[in-house]
C-alpha positions in Angstrom: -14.6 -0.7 12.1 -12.4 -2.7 9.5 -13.6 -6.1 8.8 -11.5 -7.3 5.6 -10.3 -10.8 6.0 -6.5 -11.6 4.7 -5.6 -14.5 3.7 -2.3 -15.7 2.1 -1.7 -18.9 0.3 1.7 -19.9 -0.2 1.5 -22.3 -3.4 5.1 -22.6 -4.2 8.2 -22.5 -2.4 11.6 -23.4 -3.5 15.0 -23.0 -1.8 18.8 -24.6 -2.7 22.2 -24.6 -1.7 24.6 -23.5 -4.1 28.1 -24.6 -2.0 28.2 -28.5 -0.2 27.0 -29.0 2.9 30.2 -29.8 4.5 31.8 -26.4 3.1 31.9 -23.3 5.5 29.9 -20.2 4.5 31.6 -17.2 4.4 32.3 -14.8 7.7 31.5 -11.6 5.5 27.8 -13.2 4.3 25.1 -10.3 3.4 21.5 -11.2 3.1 18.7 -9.6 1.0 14.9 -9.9 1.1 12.9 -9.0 -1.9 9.0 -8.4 -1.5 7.2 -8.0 -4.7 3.0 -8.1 -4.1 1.7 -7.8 -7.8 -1.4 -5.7 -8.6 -4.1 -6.7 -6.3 -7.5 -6.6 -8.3 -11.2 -7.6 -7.1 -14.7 -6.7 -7.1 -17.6 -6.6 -4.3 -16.7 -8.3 -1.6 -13.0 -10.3 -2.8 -9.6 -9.3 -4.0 -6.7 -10.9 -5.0 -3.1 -10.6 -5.6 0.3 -12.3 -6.4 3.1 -12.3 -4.0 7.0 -12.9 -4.4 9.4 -12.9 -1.6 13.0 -13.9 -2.6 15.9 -14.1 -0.1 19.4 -14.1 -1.4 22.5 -14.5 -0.6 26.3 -12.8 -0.9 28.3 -13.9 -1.9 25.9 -16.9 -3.5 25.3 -19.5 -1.6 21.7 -19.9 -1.8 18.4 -18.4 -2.7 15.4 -19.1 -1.2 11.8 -17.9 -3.1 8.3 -18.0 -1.7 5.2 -17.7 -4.1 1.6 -17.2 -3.3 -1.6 -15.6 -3.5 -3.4 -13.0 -0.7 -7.0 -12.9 -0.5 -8.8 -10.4 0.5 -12.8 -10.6 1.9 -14.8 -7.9 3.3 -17.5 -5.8 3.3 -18.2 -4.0 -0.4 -17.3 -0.5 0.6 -14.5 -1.6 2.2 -12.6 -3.8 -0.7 -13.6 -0.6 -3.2 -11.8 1.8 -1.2 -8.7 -0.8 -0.6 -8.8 -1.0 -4.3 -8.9 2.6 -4.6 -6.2 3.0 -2.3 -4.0 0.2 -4.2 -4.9 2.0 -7.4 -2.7 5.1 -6.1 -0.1 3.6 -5.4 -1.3 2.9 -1.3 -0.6 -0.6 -0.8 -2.9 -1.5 2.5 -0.3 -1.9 5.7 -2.2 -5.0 7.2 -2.0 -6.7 3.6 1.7 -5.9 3.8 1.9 -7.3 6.9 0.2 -10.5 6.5 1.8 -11.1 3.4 5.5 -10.5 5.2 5.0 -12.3 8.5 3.6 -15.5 6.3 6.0 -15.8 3.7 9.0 -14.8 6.1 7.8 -17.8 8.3 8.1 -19.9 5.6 11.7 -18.4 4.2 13.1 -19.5 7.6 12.2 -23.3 7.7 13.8 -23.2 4.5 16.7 -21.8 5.3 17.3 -24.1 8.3 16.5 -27.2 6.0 19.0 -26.2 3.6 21.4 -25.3 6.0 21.8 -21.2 5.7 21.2 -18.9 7.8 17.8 -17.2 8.0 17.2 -13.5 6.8 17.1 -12.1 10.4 18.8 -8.9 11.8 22.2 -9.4 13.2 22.4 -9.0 17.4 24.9 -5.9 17.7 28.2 -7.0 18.6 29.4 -6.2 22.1 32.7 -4.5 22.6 35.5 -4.5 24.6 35.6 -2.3 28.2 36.9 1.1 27.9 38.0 0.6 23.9 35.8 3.3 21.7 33.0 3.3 24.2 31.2 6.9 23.5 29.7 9.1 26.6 26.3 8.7 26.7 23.7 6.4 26.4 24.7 2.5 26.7 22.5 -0.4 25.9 22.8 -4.3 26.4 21.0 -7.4 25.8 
């Protein structure tokens, strides 16, 4: 049984506007998310790493960055084959994950303070009755 602790540490954040507030952003927006988690190094029981998430925004109207650190406690064993692991080029899924679902929380309160909106999936678009409906399966929300 795995029993590495993650934690992340968010120590800087930073997020602006590019166009005013009062000016509409454009209908054909595209957003990117950028996850860059540094070299994670350690020994016995602790390892650490850098992380970078940066959202942005095109055409550019904002950029929003998150900076931290992820620490990683465990049993010995366990952080030496993580670091073996990393050291091939495996980064660890639940690392990953933590990482991600931290930062991204972060990314979004930013984005609503700044008035963009937030690196989510766009809901597929319904479309009109009998127009280029396919035979088939159908799905709905």
């Amino acid at each position: 049984m795995i029993t590495m602790n993650i934690a992340v540490r968010v120590m800087r954040v930073q997020a602006e506007r590019y166009v005013e507030p009062e000016d509409p952003l454009p209908p054909n927006l595209q957003i990117s998310v950028n996850m860059n988690l540094g070299k994670i190094e350690g020994s016995k029981e602790r390892a650490k790493g850098k992380f970078l998430i940066d959202v942005s925004y095109q055409p550019s109207v904002a950029r929003i960055t998150v900076e931290g650190r992820v620490i990683i406690t465990g049993k010995k064993d366990e952080i030496e084959r993580m670091l073996r692991d990393v050291g091939a080029g495996k980064m660890p899924q639940p690392v990953v994950q933590a990482v991600y679902a931290a930062s991204f929380a972060e990314a979004v309160m930013l984005c609503r303070s700044v008035g963009v909106p937030p690196p989510l999936p766009p809901l597929p678009q319904p479309q009109p009755e009998g127009k280029g409906k396919a035979e088939g399966m159908e799905y709905s929300l």
